[in-house]
N, C-alpha and C positions, 0 to 999 in steps of 0.2 A: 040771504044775499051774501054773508061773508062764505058760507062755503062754495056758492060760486065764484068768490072771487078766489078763493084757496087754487081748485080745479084749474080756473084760468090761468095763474101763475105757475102752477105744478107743471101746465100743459107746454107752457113756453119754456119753462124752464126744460122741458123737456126734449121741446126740438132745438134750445140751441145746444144741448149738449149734445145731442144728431150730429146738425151745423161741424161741431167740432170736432166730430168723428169722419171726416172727412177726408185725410192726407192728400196730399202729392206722392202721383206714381211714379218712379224711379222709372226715365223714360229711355236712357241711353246707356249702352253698356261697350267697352272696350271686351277682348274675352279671349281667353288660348284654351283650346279643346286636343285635347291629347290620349292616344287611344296604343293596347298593346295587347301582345297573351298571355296571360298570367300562368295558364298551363293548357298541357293538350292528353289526349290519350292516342293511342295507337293499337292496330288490328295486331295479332301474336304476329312475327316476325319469320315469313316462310327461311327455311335452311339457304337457299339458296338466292334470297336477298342482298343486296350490296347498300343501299345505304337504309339506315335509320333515320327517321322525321329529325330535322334539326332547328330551332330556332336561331337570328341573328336579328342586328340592328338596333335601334334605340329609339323608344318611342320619342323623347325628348331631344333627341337630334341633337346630344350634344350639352343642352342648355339644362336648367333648370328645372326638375320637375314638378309638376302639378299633382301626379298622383299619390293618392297617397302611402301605398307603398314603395313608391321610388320609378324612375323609369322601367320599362318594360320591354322587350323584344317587341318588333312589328313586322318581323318576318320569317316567316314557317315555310318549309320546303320539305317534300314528303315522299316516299317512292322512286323504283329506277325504272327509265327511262324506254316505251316500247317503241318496236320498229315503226318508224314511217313518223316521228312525232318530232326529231329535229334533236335528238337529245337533250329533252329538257323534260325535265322532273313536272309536278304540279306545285305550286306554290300558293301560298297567301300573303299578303301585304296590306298594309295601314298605311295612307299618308297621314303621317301624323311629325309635327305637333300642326297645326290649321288655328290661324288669329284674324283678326281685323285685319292684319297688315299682310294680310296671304294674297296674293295676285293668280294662282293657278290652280286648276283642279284636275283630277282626269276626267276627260269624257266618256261616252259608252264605247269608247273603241281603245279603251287606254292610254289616249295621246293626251298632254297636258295643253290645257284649254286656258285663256283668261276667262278671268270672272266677272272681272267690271272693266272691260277695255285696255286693260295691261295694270288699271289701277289700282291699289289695295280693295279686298272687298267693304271697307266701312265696317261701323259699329254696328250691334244688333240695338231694333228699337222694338220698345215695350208697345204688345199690342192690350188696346186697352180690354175692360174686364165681358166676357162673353162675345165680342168682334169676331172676324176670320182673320185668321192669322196665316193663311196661305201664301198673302203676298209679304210676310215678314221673314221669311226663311233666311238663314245666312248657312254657308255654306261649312261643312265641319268634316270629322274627319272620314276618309272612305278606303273602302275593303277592296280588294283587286282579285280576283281566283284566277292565274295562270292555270286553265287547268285540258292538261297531256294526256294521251293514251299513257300507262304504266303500269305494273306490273311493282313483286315485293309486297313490303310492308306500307299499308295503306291508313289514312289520319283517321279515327274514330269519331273525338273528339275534342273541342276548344272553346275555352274560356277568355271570351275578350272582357277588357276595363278599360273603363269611357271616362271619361274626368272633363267638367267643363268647370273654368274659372273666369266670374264675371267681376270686373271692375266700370264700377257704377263712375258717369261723367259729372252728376251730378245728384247726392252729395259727395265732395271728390274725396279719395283715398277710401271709399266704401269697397271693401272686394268679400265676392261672395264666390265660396263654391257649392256650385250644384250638386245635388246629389250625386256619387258617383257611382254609373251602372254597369253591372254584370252581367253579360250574357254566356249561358253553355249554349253550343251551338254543336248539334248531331249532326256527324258531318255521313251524306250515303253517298259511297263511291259506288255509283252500279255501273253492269258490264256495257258498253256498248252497243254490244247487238241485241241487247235485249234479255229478258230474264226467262224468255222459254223461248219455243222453234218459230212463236209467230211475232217476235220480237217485240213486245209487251214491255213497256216503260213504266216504272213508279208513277209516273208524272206525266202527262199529255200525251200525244198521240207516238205510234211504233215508234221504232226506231229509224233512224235515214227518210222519216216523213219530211218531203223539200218545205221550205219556208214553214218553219215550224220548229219549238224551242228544241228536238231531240233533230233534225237537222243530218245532223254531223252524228249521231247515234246517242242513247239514251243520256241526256242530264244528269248532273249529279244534283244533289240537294241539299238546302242548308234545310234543317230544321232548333229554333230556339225551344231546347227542350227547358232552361231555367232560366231565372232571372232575378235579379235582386239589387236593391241599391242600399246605400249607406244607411239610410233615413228608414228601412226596411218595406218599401210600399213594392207592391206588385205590378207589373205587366198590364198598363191601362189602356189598352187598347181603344182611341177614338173614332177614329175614320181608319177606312181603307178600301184599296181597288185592286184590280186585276196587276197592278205592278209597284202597288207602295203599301206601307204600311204607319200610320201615324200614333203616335203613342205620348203621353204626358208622365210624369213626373211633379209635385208640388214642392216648394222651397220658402224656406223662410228668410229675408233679412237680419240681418243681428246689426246692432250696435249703429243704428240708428233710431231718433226722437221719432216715435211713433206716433204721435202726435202732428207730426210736421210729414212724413215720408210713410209711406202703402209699405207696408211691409210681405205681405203674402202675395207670390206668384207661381208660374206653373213652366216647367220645360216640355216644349212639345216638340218631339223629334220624330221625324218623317225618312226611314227608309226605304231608296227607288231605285229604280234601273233595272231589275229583276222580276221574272214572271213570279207572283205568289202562288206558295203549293201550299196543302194540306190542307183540311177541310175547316181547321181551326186560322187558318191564315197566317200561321207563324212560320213561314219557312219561304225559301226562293230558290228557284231553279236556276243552274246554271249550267250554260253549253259547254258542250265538246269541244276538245280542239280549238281551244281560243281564249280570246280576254273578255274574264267579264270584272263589273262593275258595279259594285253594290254602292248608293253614291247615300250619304248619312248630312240630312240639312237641320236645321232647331231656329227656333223661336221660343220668343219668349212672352207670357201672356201674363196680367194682371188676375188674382183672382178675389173671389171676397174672404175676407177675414172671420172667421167664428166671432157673433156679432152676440154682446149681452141682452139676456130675457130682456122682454117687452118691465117685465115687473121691477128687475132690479135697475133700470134706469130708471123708472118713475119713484124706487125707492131712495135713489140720489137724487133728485129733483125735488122728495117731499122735506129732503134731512136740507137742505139748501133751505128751502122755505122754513123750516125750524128755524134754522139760522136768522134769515132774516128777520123773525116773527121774536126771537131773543132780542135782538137788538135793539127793537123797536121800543119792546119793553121796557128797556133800560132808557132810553130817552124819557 
């Protein structure tokens, strides 16, 4: 009988320790996301070239930066200028720095679009642990490819840095940064008409195919050849379709009572607007002759915490009963 009653106690003792392993998830976040290029490469440099790739601008627009090696450029411009294109080079661009309090975005045409009706977009809210989290997106920062017929020295390659900093509403003055991601991005400038006589594209159908991404002649293409974040975890690929790609990241809290607040969550960031190329789905086609728009959204999701054995809660539960079973004694 008494070591049924042991059992019994150890058991309860066991699930109110559960009970108290329970937190509050940090449900509301304030947050400035801030994106630039840390470096690029470039094709060897024809004799007869006039300009070299140049970077300008500031990812931090000015203000204070989030990253952590300091603001960064958010705009690359590459190549001179061929006939019939308007004299304009091809370019890249980040809107960055993108907060809570941002009202605009660009659309798939370029043009700056509201986001919430002229209103600040809001805070991000934590979606709870395994949910969809699709209708939690807030909007972050996005890639622009001006990209021209040109001639010259053509961009190789580019390394963008993503930095998102969250400030928790409640418990207040909590601020967390996410880890921060690295992407190399292969950048293929193919010829227009095509790569042989029957005008054969990298990427989807000929060249000057009407209503189709080579259109206007052959796409060029992003391809993520690396990746990396602070925290060192790799390229998590969750979902994805014919024009997005979804990917997580996991982060931890610090410096709040564990006990009282969820400390383990997940960044899951969804890049759209673009047709997905490669067989691996890490790259996006982008048109000739035009504005495209790679548009970069995140959420934020709850996840579970590395949770102790089954054994060594029961072995806190029996040392408890020790305890109590001392006590007793002593009476």
């Amino acid at each position: 009988m008494k070591k049924l009653n042991i059992i019994a106690v150890a058991t309860a003792l066991t699930a109110s320790t559960s009970a108290f392993a329970d937190p509050m998830v940090i449900e509301q976040w304030s947050f400035i996301n801030e994106a630039g290029f840390s470096s690029f490469t470039a094709t060897k440099r024809p004799s007869n070239a006039v300009n070299h790739p140049t970077l300008s601008g500031d990812s931090a627009n000015g203000g204070t930066s989030i990253l952590v090696g300091g603001s960064l450029p958010d705009n690359l411009c590459w190549g001179d200028p061929a006939g019939g294109s308007g004299g304009q080079q091809s370019c890249l661009t980040i809107n960055s720095p993108v907060s809570n309090n941002t009202t605009q975005s660009w659309d798939e045409n370029g043009v700056m679009q509201d986001l919430n009706g002229g209103a600040p977009q809001g805070n991000a809210m934590t979606v709870g642990k395994g949910l969809d989290y699709t209708s939690a997106f807030k909007q972050g920062t996005a890639l622009r490819h001006d990209n021209f017929p040109i001639t010259g020295q053509f961009l190789d390659t580019v390394t963008i840095t993503d930095g998102l900093q969250l400030t928790a509403v409640t418990p207040s003055g909590t601020v967390v940064n996410a880890p921060q991601l690295s992407f190399m991005v292969d950048f293929w400038e193919t010829p227009n008409a095509g790569l042989d006589a029957d005008g054969t594209c990298p990427f989807g159908p000929a060249a000057f195919t009407a209503n189709s991404v080579n259109a206007r002649g052959c796409s060029d293409l992003f391809e993520i050849i690396g990746f990396n974040n602070d925290m060192g975890g790799s390229l998590n690929i969750i979902a994805q379709g014919p024009d997005y790609i979804d990917f997580s990241v996991k982060f931890k809290v610090a410096g709040v009572d564990a006990s009282m607040y969820h400390r383990d969550y997940e960044l899951i960031t969804r890049l759209s607007g673009l047709d997905v190329a490669f067989d691996d789905g890490r790259g996006f086609a982008t048109r000739e002759n035009g504005v495209n728009i790679l548009n970069a959204q995140f959420a934020i999701r709850a996840v579970d915490a590395p949770e102790p054995s089954t054994l060594a809660v029961f072995a806190a539960s029996l040392l408890g009963l020790a305890g109590f079973s001392r006590r007793k004694m002593k009476k």
